[in-house]
N, C-alpha and C positions, 0 to 999 in steps of 0.2 A: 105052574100057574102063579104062586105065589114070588116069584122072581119077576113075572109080567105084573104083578099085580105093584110090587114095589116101584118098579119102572116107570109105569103110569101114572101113580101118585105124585111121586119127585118129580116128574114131569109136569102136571098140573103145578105143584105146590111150587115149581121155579118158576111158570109163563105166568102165575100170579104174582110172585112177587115182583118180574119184572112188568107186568103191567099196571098193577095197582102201585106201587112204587119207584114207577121210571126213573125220574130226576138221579135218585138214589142211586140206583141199583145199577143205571149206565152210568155213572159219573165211577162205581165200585169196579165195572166192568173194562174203563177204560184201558186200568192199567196193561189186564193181560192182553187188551184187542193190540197196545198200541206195540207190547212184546212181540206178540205173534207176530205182526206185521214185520218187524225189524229184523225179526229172527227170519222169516221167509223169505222176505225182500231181498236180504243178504244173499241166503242160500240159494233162492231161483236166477238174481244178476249174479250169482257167481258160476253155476251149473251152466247157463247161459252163455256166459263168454268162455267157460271152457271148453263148451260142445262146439261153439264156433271159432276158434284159435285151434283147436283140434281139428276141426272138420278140415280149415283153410290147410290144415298141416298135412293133408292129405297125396302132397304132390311128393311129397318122403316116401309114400309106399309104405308098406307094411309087410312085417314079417323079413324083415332086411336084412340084411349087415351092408354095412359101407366101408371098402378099404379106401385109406384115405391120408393122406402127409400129417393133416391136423387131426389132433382127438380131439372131443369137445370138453368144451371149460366148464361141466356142471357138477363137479366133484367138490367144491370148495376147496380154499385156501388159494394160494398165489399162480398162477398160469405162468408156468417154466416152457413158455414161448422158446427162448433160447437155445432149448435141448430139440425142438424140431424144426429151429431155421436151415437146417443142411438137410434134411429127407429131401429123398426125391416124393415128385409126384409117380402116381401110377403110369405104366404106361399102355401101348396097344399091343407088343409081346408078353409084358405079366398077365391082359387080361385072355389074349389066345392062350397061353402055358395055363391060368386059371379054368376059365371054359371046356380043356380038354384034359384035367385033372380031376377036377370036382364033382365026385360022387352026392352028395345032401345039398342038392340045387334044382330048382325047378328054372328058374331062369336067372341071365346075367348079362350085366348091361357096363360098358364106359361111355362116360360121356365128360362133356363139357359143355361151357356157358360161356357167351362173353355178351355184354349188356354195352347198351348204346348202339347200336347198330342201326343203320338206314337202309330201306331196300327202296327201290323206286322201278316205274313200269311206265314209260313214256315221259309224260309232265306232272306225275304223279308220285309222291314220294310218304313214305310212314318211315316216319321217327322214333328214336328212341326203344328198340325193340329187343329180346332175347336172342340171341343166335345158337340155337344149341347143336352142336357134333354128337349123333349117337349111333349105333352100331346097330344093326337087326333087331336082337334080344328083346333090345330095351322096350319093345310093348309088353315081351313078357313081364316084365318088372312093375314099370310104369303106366298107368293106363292111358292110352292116348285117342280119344274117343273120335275118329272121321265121319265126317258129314257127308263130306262128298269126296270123289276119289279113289285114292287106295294107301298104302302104308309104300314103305319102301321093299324091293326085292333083296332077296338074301345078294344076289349079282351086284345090284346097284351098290349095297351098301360096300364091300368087298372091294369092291373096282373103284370106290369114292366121283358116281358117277354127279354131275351138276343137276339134282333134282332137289324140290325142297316142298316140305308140306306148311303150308300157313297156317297160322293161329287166328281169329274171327278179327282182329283188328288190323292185321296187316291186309286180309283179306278184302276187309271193306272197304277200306282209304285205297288200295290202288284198283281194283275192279267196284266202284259202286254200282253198275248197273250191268254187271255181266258177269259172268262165271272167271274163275280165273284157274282152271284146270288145262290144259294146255300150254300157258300162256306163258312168255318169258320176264324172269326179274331181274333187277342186276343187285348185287351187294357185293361190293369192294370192288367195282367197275367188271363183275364177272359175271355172265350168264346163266340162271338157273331156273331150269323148268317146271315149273309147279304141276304136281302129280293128286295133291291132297289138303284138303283143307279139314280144319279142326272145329270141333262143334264148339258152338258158344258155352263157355261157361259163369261170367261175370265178373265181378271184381272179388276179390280174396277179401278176408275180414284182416282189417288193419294192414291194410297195403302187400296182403301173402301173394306169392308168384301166383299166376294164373296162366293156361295155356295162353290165355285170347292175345296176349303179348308175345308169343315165342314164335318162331320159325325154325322148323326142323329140318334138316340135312345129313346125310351118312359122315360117320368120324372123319372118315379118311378125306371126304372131299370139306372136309373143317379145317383140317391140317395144311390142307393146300393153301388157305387165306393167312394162318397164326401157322405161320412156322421159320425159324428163323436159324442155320448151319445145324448142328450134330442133336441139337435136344429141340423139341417141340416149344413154343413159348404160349404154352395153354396150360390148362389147372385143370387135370384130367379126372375123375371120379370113379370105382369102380363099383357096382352095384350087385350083390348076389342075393336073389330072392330063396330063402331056405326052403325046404320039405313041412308039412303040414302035421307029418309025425313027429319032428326035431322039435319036442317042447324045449323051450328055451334058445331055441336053434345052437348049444351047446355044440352038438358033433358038427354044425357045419363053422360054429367059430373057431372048434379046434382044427379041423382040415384047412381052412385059409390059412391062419396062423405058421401052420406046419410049411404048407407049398409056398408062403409068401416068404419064410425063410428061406425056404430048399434054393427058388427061385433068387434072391438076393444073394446068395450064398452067405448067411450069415451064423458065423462059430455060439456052441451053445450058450455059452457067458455073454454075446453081446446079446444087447437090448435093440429089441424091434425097431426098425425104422422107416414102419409105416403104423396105423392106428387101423382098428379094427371098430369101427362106429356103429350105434346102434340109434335111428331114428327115433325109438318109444324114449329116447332115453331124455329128449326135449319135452314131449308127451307127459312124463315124469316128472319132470323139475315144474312145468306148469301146474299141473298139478297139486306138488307141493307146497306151492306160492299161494297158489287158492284154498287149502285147507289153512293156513294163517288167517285170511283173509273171512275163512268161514268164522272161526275161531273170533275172530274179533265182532262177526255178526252174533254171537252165542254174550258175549259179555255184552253189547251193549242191549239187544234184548232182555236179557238177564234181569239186571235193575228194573227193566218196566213189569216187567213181570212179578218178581218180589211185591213189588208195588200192590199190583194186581193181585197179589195170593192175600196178601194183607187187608184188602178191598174185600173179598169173598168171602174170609172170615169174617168179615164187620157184618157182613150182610145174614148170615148163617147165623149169629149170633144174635142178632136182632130177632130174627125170623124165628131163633128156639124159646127168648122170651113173650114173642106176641102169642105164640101157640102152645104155652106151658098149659092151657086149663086144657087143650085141644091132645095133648099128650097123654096127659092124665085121663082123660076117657076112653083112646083109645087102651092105655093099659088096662083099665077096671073093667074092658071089653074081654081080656086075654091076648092083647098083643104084646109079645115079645119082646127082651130088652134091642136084640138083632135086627128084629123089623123096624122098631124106632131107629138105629143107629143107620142101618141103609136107607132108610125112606131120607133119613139129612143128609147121610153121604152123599146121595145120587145126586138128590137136589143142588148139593154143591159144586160135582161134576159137569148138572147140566148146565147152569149157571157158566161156570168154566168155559166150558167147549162152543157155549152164543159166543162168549167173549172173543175167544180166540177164531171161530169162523168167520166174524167178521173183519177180523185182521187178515184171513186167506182171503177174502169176501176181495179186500182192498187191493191186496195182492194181484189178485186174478183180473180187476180194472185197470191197473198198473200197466198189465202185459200188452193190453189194445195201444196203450203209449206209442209211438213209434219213435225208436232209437237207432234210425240209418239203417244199418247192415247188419245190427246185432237183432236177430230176434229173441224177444222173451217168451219165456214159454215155462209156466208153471207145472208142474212136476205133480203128477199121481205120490208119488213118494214124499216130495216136500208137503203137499194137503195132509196124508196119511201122522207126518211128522207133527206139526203145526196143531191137529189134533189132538193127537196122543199127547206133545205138554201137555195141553190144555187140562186136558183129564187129569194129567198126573198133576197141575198147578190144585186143581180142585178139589181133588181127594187130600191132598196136603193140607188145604185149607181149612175142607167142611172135615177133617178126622175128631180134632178137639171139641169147637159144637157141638156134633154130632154125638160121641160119646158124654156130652153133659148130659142130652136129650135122652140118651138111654138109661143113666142113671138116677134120672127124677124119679121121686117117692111118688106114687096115683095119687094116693090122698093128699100129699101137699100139692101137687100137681091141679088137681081136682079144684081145691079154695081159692086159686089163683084166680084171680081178675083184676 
């Protein structure tokens, strides 16, 4: 009761001062609103663009590994390019010798891409599109969501039959007013019969692949188009989705490792000459970029804030000398030196925390903005954060005040006027 009863009071004794002394007490107030603000602002556009550069990054799959000619460049220091301009690419024997090896795999996919492509379907033609070679598997891997149609047959893909599944834009531009599941296409003056088409998905944030752009075909009938005497002239990818119990997918990186040696034939002193790729590992580095990035929302908030703690001491301070006689009676009552000290704490905290909610306040108007593709979206966590400063800006503030206030004499307390 006497916890509620402190509460209540500090509570009264802050919405006084902030109403009988507005000008004041919001001009004291600003500093932490305008902290808060800068500090969440920061951390909700930053949470923001990484939930959606992550989200777009989705066409990676999850739970991966990627064998692959290139490793990625997110290790710092110099890219010794030069040391993997001779790897071969993957090809369609390492990935059968893979697939019929690999124990810690739920599924595995090769594929490839090649970009620019025209398909066209009488006098109708779509430009500019993804051509991608993939093999069965690859839905297990990658999700490829159909609208209408079917996927490809384990036969089809095997036999590299001329079947292809559209993506929503190639779909639209050559059938606008009719199905095009049956129907024949030509790319690279060759006939292919469309089996399936792809649900719409939209545009990617910051230009990230999208299906709506792709058109899928079995590998082998990919090869038929890019191939040129004894080697393939494509950029082949090999994709194994790990086991759900492989934390880290450890055993399934050491099993690749092993067969992709075994299979190269390569002696135990040389050095691998293929890469063993991990998608989170982009996931990571973004990531990283963005904790700088918060980092620097933490310091420039910071100074408004100071500002702001400085503000609330002024105010606490004022506030414990208009109410010294008011002290003084409450002590000559039997109130405590504790209860004096938290009835000003609080009051300073709640002072604090108006401050800073109306910085979330600002925040959360901010988010109705509309910023294209990005959406903002202020965070249960980031409010919870933005808060808790606040409190803690307050308590820092009103602790000196406050312990004046409990160390006043009653009787000198009492004469004050």
């Amino acid at each position: 009761m006497l916890i509620v009863r402190l509460i209540l009071e500090s509570f009264r004794f802050a919405w006084n001062a902030l109403r009988m002394n507005i000008l004041r007490t919001t001009l004291s107030l600003l500093g932490v609103t305008i902290g808060i603000f800068a500090i969440i602002a920061v951390f909700t556009l930053v949470d923001s663009l990484e939930r959606s550069i992550k989200d777009s990054l989705n066409f990676l799959g999850t739970n991966n590994i990627n064998v692959e000619k290139w490793p990625y460049g997110f290790g710092g220091g110099p890219y010794p390019w030069w040391k993997y301009m001779q790897r071969p690419y993957p090809t369609y024997d390492e990935y059968k010798f893979l697939r019929d090896n690999v124990k810690n795999a739920q599924g595995m996919s090769i594929f490839t891409v090649r970009g620019g492509v025209t398909a066209k379907y009488e006098s109708s033609s779509s430009v500019d599109l993804d051509l991608l070679g993939v093999v069965h598997g690859h839905k297990d891997v990658y999700e490829i969501p159909i609208e209408k149609g079917r996927y490809f047959t384990p036969q089809e893909a095997e036999a590299g039959r001329n079947v292809v599944i559209l993506g929503f834009r190639p779909a639209k531009e050559l059938f606008p007013n009719q199905s095009p599941i049956g129907k024949s296409i030509k790319i690279k003056g060759l006939k292919y019969h469309v089996i399936g088409v792809i649900k719409e998905e939209g545009d990617g944030f910051l230009g990230a692949p999208s299906n709506d752009e792709n058109i899928y075909m079995p590998y082998r009938s990919f090869l038929k188009i890019y191939y040129s005497g004894q080697r393939s002239g494509v950029e082949s990818h090999i994709t194994v989705k790990g086991l759900d119990k492989d934390i880290g997918l450890v055993e399934l990186e050491a099993e690749l490792r092993g067969l992709m040696r075994k299979k190269r034939s390569l002696k135990p002193k040389e050095e691998d000459t293929f890469a063993l790729n991990r998608p989170e590992a982009i996931a990571n580095f973004i990531g990283s970029t963005f904790d700088v990035i918060g980092l620097a929302g933490w310091v420039i908030g910071g100074f408004s804030i100071l500002v702001g703690g400085f503000g609330i001491a002024n105010i606490m301070f004022v506030s414990v000398r208009e109410r010294t006689h008011i002290i003084g009676i409450q002590k000559s009552l039997g109130a405590k030196n504790y209860f004096i000290l938290f009835q000003f704490l609080f009051e300073s905290v709640f002072l604090s925390v108006i401050g800073g909610g109306v910085g979330i306040l600002l925040v959360w108007l901010l988010s109705f903005v509309s910023l294209g593709s990005l959406d903002l979206v202020l965070s249960l966590s980031n409010i919870v954060l933005g808060l808790g400063v606040s409190a803690i800006i307050g308590m820092a503030s009103g602790i000196i005040p406050a312990a004046m206030a409990a160390r006043l004499d009653p009787v000198i307390a009492i004469r004050s006027q």
